[in-house]
Each structure stands twice: as structure tokens, then as C-alpha cells.
C-alpha positions as a printed NumPy array, in Angstrom:
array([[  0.   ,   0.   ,   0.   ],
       [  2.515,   2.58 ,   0.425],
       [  4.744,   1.778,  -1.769],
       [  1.574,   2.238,  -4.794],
       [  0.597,   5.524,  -2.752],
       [  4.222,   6.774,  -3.41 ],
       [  4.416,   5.536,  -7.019],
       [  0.914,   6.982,  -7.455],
       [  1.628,  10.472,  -6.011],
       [  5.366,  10.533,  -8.086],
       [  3.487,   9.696, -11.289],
       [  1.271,  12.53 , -10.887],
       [  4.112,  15.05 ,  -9.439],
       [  6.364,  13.9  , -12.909],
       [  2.779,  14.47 , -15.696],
       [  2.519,  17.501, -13.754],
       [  5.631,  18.688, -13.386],
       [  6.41 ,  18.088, -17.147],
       [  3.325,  20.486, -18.447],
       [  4.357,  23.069, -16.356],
       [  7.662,  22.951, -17.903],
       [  6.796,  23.046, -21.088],
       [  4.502,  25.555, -20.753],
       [  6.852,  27.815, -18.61 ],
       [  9.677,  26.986, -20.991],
       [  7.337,  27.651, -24.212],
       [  6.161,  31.261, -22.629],
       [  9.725,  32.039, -21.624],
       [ 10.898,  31.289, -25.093],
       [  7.975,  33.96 , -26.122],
       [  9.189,  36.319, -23.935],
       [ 12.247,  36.589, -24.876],
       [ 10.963,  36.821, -28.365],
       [  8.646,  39.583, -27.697],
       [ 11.627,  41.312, -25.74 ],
       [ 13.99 ,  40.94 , -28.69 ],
       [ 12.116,  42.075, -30.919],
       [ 10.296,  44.741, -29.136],
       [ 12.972,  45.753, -26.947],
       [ 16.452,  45.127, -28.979],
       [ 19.672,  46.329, -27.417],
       [ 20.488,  49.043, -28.858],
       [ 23.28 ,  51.679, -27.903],
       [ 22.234,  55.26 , -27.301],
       [ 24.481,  57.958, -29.29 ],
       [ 24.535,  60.638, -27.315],
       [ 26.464,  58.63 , -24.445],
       [ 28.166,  57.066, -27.263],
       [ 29.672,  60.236, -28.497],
       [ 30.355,  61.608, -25.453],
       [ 32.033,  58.865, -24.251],
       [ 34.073,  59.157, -27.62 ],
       [ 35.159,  62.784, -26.683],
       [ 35.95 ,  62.216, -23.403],
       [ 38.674,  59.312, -24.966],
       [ 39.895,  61.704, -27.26 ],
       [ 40.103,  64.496, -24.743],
       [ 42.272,  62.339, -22.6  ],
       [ 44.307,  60.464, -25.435],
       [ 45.447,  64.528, -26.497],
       [ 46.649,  65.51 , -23.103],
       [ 48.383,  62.149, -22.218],
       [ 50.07 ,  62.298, -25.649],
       [ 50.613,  66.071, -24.956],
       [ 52.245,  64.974, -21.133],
       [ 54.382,  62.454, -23.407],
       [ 55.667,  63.754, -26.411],
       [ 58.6  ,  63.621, -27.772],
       [ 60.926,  67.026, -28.34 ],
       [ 60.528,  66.33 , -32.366],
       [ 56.998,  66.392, -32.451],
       [ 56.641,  69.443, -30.12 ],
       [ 59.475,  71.053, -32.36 ],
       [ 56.825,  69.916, -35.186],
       [ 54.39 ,  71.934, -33.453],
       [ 56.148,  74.75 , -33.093],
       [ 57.789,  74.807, -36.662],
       [ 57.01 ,  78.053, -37.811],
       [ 58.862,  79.298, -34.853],
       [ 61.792,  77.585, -35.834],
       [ 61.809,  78.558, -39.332],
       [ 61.553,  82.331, -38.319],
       [ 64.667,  81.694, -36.09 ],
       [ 66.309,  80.196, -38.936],
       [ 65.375,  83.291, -40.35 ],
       [ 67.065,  85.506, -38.403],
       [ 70.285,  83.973, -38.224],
       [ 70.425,  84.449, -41.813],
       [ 69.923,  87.526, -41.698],
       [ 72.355,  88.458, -38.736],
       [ 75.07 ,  86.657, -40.895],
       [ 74.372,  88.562, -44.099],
       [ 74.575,  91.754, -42.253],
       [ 77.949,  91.069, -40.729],
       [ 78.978,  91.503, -44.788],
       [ 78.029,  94.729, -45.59 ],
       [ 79.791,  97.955, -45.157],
       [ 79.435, 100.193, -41.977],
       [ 78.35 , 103.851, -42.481],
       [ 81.675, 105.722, -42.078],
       [ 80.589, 108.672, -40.197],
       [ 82.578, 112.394, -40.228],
       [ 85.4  , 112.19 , -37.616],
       [ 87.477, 115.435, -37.763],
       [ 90.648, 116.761, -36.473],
       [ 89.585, 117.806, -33.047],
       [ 87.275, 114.758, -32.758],
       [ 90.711, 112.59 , -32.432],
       [ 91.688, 113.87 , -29.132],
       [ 88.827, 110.699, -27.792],
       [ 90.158, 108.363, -30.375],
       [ 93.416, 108.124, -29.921],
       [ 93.141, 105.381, -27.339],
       [ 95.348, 102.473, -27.894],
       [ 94.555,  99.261, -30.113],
       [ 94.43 ,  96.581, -27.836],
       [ 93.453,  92.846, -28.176],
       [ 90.333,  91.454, -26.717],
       [ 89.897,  90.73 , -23.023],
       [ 87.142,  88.217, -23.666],
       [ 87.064,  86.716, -27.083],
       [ 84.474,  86.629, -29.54 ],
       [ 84.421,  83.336, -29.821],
       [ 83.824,  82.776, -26.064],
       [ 80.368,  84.541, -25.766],
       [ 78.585,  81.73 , -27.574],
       [ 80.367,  79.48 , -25.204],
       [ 78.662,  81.029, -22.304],
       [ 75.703,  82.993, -23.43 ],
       [ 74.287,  80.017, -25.211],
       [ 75.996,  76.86 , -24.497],
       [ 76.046,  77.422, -20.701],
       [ 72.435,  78.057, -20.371],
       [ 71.721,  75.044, -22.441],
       [ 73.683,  73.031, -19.995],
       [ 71.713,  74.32 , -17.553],
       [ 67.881,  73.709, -19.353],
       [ 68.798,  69.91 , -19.878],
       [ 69.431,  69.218, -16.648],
       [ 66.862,  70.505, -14.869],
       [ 64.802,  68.539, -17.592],
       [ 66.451,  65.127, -16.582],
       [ 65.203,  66.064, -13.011],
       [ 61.384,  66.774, -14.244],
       [ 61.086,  65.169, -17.454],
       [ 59.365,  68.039, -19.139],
       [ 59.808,  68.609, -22.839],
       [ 57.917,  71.201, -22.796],
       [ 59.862,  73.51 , -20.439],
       [ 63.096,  72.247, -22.565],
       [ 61.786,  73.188, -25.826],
       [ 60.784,  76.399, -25.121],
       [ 63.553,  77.407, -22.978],
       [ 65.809,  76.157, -25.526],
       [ 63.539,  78.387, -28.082],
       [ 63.243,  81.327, -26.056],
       [ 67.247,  81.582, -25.581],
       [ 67.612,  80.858, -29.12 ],
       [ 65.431,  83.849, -30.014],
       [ 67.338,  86.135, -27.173],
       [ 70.572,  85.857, -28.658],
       [ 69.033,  85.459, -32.738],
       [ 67.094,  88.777, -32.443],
       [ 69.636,  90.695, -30.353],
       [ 72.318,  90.062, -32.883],
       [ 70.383,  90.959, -35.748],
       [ 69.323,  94.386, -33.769],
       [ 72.747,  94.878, -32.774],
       [ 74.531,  94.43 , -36.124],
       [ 71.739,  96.568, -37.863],
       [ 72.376,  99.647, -35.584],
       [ 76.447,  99.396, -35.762],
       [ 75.92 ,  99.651, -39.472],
       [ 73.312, 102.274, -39.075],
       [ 75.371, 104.705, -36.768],
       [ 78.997, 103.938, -37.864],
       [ 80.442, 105.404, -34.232],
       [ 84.149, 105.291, -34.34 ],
       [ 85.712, 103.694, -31.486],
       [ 87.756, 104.393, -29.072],
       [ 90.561, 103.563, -30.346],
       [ 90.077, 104.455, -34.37 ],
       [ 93.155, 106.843, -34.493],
       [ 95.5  , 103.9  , -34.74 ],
       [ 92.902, 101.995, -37.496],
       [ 92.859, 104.775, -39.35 ],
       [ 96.293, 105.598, -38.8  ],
       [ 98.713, 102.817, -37.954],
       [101.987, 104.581, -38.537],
       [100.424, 107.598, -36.149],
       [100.481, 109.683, -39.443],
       [ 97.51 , 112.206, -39.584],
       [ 95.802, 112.979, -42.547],
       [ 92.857, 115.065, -43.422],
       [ 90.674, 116.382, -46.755],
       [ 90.528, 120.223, -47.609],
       [ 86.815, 119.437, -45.369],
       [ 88.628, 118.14 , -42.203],
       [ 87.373, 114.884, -42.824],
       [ 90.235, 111.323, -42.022],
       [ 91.897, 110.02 , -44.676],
       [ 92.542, 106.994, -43.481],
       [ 95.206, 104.286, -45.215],
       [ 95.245, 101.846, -42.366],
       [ 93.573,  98.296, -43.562],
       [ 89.703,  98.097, -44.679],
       [ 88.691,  95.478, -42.655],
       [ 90.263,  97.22 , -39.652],
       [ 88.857, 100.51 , -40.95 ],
       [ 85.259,  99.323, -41.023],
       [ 85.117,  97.41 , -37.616],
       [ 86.74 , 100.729, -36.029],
       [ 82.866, 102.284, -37.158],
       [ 81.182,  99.458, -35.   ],
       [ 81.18 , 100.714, -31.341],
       [ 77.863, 101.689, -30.937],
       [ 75.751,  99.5  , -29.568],
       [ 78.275,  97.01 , -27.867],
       [ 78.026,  93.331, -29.423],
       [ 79.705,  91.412, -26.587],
       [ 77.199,  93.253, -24.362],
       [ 74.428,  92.348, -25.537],
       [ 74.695,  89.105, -26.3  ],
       [ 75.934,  88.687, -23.13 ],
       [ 72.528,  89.848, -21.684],
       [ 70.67 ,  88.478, -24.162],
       [ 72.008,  84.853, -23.222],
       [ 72.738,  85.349, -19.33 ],
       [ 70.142,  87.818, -18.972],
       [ 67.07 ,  85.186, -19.943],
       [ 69.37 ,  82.244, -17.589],
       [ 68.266,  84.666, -14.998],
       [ 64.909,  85.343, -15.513],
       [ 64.779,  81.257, -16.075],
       [ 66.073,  80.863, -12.786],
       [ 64.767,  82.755, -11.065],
       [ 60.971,  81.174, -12.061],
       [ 62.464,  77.873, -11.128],
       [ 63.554,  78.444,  -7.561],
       [ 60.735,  81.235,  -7.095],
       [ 63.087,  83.877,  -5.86 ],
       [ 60.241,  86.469,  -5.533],
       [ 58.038,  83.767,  -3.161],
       [ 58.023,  86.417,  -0.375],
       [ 59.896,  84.358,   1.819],
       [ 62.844,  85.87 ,   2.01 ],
       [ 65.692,  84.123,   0.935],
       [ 68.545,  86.102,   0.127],
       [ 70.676,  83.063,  -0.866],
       [ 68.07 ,  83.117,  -3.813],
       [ 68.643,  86.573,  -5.221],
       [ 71.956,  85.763,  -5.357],
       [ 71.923,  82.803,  -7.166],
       [ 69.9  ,  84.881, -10.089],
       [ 72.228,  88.273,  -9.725],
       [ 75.252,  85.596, -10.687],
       [ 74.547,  85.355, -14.651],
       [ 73.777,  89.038, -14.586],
       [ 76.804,  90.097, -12.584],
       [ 78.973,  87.95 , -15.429],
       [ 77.398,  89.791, -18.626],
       [ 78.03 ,  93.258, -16.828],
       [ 81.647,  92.025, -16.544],
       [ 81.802,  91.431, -19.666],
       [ 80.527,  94.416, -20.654],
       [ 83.448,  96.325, -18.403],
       [ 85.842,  94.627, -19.952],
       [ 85.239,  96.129, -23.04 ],
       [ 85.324,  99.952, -21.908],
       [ 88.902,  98.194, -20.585],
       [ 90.147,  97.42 , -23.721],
       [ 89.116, 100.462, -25.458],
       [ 86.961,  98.806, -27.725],
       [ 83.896, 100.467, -26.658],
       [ 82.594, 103.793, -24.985],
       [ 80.715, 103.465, -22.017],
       [ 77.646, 104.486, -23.439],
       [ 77.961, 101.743, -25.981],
       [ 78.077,  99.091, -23.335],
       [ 75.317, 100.576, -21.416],
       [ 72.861, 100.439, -24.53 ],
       [ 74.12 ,  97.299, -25.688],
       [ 73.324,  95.817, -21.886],
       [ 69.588,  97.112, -21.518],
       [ 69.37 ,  96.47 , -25.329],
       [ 70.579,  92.153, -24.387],
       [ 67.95 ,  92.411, -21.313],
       [ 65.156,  94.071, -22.938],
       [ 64.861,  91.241, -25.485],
       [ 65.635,  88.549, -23.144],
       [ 63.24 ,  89.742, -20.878],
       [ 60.38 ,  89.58 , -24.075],
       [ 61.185,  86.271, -25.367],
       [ 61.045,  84.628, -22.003],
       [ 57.987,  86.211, -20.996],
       [ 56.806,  84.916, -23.976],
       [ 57.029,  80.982, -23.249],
       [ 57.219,  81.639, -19.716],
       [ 55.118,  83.578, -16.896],
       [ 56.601,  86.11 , -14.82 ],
       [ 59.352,  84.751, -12.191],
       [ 56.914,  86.485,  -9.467],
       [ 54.091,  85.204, -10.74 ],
       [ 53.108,  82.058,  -8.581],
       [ 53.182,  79.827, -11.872],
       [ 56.144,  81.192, -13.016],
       [ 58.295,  78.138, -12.385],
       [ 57.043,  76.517, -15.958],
       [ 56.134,  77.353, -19.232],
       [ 52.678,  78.219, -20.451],
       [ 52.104,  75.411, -22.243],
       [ 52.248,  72.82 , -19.31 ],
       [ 49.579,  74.062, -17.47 ],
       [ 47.636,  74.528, -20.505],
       [ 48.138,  70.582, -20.39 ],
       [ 47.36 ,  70.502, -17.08 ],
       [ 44.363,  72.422, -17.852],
       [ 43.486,  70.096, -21.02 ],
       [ 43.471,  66.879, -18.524],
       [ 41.28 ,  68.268, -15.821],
       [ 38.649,  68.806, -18.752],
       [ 39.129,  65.873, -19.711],
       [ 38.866,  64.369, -16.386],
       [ 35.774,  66.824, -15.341],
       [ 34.104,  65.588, -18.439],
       [ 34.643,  62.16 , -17.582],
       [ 32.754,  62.564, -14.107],
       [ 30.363,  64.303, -15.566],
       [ 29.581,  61.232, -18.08 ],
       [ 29.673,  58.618, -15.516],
       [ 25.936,  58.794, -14.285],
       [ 24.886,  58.613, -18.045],
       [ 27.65 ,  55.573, -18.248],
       [ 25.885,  53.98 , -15.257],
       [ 22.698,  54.386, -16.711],
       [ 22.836,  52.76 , -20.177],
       [ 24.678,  49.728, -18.299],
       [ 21.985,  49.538, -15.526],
       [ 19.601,  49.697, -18.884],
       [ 21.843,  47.139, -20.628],
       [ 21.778,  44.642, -17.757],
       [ 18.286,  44.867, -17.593],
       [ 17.33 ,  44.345, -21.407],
       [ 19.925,  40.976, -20.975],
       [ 17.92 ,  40.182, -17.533],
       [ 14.75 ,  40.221, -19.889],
       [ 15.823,  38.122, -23.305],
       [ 17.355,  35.567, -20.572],
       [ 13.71 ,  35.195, -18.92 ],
       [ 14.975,  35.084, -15.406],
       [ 12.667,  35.243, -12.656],
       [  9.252,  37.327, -13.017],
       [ 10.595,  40.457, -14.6  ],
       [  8.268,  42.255, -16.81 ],
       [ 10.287,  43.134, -20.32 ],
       [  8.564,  46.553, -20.266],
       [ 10.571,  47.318, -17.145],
       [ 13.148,  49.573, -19.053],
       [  9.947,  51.013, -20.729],
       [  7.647,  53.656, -20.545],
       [  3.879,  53.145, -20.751],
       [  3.645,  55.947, -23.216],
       [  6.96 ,  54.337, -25.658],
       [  4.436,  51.191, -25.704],
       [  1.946,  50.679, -28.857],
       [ -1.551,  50.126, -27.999],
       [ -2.223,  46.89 , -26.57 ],
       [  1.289,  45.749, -25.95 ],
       [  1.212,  47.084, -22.528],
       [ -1.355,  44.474, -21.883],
       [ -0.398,  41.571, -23.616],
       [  3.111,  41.643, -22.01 ],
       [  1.801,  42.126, -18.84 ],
       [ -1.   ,  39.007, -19.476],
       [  2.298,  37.265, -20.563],
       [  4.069,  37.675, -17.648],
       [  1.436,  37.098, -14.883],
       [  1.188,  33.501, -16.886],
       [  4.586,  32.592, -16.468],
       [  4.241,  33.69 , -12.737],
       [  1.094,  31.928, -11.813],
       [  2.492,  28.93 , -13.77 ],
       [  6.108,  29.065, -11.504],
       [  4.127,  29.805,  -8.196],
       [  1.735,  26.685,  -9.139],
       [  4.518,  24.315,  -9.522],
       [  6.165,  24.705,  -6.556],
       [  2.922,  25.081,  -4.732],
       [  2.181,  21.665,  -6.   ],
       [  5.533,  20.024,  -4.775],
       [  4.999,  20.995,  -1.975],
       [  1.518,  19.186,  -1.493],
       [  3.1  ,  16.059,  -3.475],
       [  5.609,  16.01 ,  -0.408],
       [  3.255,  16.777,   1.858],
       [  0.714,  14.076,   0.908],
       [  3.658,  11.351,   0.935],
       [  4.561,  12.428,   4.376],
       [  1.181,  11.634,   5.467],
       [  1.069,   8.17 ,   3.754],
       [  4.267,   7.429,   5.476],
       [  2.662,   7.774,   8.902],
       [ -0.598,   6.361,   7.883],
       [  1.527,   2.881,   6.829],
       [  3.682,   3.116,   9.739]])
């Protein structure tokens, strides 16, 4: 007896069992037709595209942070073409012919100063008006790794010395000022002599004739100022002397290429090469241009950015955009995936979820609304039944257990 009331009840739980999970299976299946092809996952463009921005923003100012010094040169080519410019230029105007101004009898009593060699070679003011400074740049870049600050430092001192020279050799050729010592050019054997005007006649050598009409402005000078002059103003934005804290050790540090150029600009009054006001021209000439090519790559030393160049924090600028933007795109992110997830929820027909979940009543056509929702109380009542009806099954053989016993 028991053993046909448990055979009985199992045959019955197994016929029912086996509907139910047809039917459940067969209105799942249509579900996740319906849902497909009512409710396909689609992507929505707007996130799409900003997403796609955002990427870009941040690919430019990582690439920007990383660049190499030949494609930021490549960015700033123009530049470098107008420098090549200018040293063309400068050159070509080191060949032509100074203005040979009047210099009379009684203007020879200044001029008779004797020809001396130079104190500080030409040849050395390349050395350290360009060369030092350059030192200098590239290893404060191996300490921050900023090709940025290198290439426009590099740039900037470039266009110091580039555009003073080309200044400087255009107004010795303009003014033709004799120097100091033009008696003995004009006169090496110390013999005197003049036109019916009162004008030189020299006979000393050409060459030596022409560079005696180049004192005014002073070219050692100014190059001098226009190399060591921007070191200083570079300096002094790196260790941010003008911080308002004090440090005289500082100030000193940035007086040092400054102190050097004026040197040089001594020795040339020394030598008798130049007249004083020739050196002091040529000087605020150097740090007049130094001063405008830095300040244009670089802020102010005092300024509380000054310690890089403009475009770094216009990178730093670029990547908090970039990074504002992103956090302003996340909700919309989390959205469409909260959407996704529940579209894939849906077509997988897991648990009692209605596929118009992600939907509007008023995105609905008429009558879908209803059938849907008809649909899904089915597959509901149909779940709930079966495992109502295990339940009883177990139940009921519980009982005929006891009964037998």
C-alpha cells in the first residue's frame, strides 16, 4: 500500500511537473521573443559620443604629457623657421659695409686710445651665453622630465641671442660710431691725414677701418645679456626667488649670470673697444629682449606659476577637462549599463521580470502594454503553481508514510 501511494503520487508530481515545464519553458521562449524584438539592445548615441570625446580628450593631453621634443618642435615649426630666419639675416649683415661717419681733427683727441686685443674673445660669448644656459635647461629637464619647459627654454634663448644680434649688427651699421681707439685703425703709422673738409683720410687696412665704425651699440654686451640675462629670468621662475619668503641666498643665485654679462661688458670699456655708453645700450638692449622672449614661453618669475612654461599648465588644464568631463559622463555611463543589464535580464527570462521594465507606458503601442503584462502574470502563476504543488506532493507522501507506519 505505500509503496503504490508513493508511485501513485510521483506519477502525478512527474505528468505535472512536465506540463508546467513546457509551458513555462514555451512562454519564456515567447518572452524573450517579444523582448527581442520589441525591446532590442540598442546603444544610445549621445552617451556614445560623449564617451568618444571624453577618450579623445584624454588620449590629447596624455600624448601632450608624453611627447617627444621632435613632435613638439613639429608643433612649433614656424617658430623655428623664423629663427632660422634671423640667423640668416644676422650673418648677411655682418657683410656689408658700416656707415663711415665724419670724424674730424679735433674729434681725435677721444680716439686716440690704444689698439688693444680682446679681453674676452668673440668666440667665447657663444660658449657662455648660449651653451652654458643650455647646460643648464637639460638638466633641470632630466630632473622633471618636461619637454615642454626644454623646448621652449631652448627656443626662447635661441630667439634672445638670434634677435639681439640681428638688432645689434643693424644699428652698428646704421650709426657707424668710431671707437675708441680708431686713431690707430685709421692711422697705424700715427700719421695724420685730413681732406681740404677736415674729414680722415685713413690708409690703415679696410677690414680694420670698417670694424673701427662698430662701437655703438656694444656686441659682446648684448649678447651677453641676451644669453645670461634670460638664464636669470629662467632661474629665477624655477627656484621662485620672488616667493616672499625671504631668501637672500636666492637673489643671489639669479644676480650671478647678470653680474657675469656686466663684466663682460666692463671689460670692453677696458680694452678700449667700446665707450661706455655703448656698453650701457648694448646691456639694456641684451635684457630688454631677453626679458620679451622669455615672458613669452614663460610667466613672470613672481608670478606664482612662473616656475614653468605656459604650455604645461595649458596641459594641465586640457586633462582636468578631460577628467571633469569624464565625471560628468559617468551617471549617463551607469545608466545605459543599468539599462543594458536589464534588457539581458529580460531576453534571458529570469525570474518574473516584466520586459517593459526599461519602458515607458507611453513608448508602448496600444495593446502591448497588456499583452506583455497578461504574458508575464502567466509565467508567474504557472512558476508559483509548480512549486505550490511540490509541496503538497511532499506533503501528501509524508502523510502516507505515517498512515503505513
Amino acid at each position: 500500500m505505500r509503496r503504490r501511494n508513493f508511485g501513485f503520487l510521483s506519477f502525478l508530481k512527474g505528468i505535472f511537473f512536465l506540463g508546467v515545464s513546457q509551458e513555462v519553458q514555451s512562454s519564456r521562449l515567447d518572452s524573450s521573443a517579444i523582448s527581442s524584438s520589441s525591446f532590442p539592445l540598442i546603444n544610445i548615441p549621445l552617451i556614445e559620443q560623449k564617451n568618444q570625446q571624453h577618450r579623445i580628450r584624454s588620449q590629447i593631453a596624455s600624448n601632450m604629457m608624453r611627447s617627444s621634443g621632435v613632435m613638439v618642435a613639429r608643433t612649433y615649426i614656424y617658430d623655428w623657421l623664423i629663427l632660422m630666419a634671423l640667423v640668416v639675416i644676422g650673418s648677411l649683415l655682418l657683410l656689408i659695409h658700416p656707415f663711415h661717419r665724419f670724424v674730424g681733427k679735433d674729434m681725435m683727441t677721444s680716439l686716440k686710445y690704444p689698439l688693444k686685443g680682446n679681453t674676452v674673445p668673440f668666440w667665447t660669448v657663444p660658449t657662455y651665453a648660449l651653451l652654458l644656459p643650455m647646460v643648464i635647461f637639460v638638466v633641470l629637464y632630466l630632473r622633471r622630465r618636461d619637454i615642454y619647459d626644454l623646448h621652449h627654454a631652448v627656443l626662447g634663448l635661441l630667439y634672445s641671442a638670434s634677435a639681439t644680434a640681428v638688432i645689434t649688427n643693424a644699428l652698428k651699421l646704421a650709426v657707424g660710431r668710431p671707437r675708441p681707439d680708431f686713431f690707430w685703425r685709421c692711422f697705424p703709422d700715427g700719421k695724420d691725414v685730413y681732406d681740404r673738409l677736415g674729414n680722415v683720410i685713413c690708409h690703415g687696412k679696410r677690414s680694420v677701418i670698417d670694424e673701427g665704425h662698430k662701437s655703438f651699440p656694444s656686441g659682446h654686451t648684448s649678447w651677453s645679456f641676451a644669453g645670461l640675462g634670460f638664464l636669470s629670468l629662467y632661474l629665477a621662475g624655477k627656484i621662485k626667488a620672488f616667493d616672499r619668503k625671504g631668501h637672500v641666498a636666492k637673489l643671489c643665485i639669479i644676480c650671478l649670470p647678470l653680474l657675469v654679462a656686466s663684466l663682460v661688458g666692463i671689460s670692453r670699456v677696458d680694452d678700449y673697444w667700446h665707450h661706455w655708453q655703448d656698453v650701457f645700450t648694448g646691456g639694456l638692449l641684451g635684457l630688454t629682449v631677453a626679458g620679451f622672449c622669455y615672458l613669452q614661453f614663460f610667466p613672470p618669475p613672481y608670478h606664482a606659476q612662473g616656475w614653468g612654461p605656459y604650455a604645461y599648465f595649458e596641459e594641465l588644464e586640457l586633462r582636468r577637462n578631460a577628467q571633469a568631463a569624464n565625471a560628468a559622463d559617468m551617471p549617463d555611463m551607469q545608466a545605459a549599463e543599468t539599462q543594458n543589464e536589464s534588457r539581458l535580464h529580460e531576453r534571458s527570462g529570469i525570474g518574473c521580470i516584466s520586459p517593459t521594465a526599461g519602458r515607458s507606458r507611453q513608448d508602448m503601442e496600444p495593446g502591448e502594454g497588456d499583452s506583455v503584462g497578461l504574458l508575464s502574470s502567466l509565467i508567474c502563476g504557472a512558476y508559483c503553481t509548480e512549486q505550490i504543488f511540490g509541496i503538497c506532493c511532499y506533503f501528501f507522501m509524508f502523510v502516507g508514510e505515517c498512515s503505513v507506519l
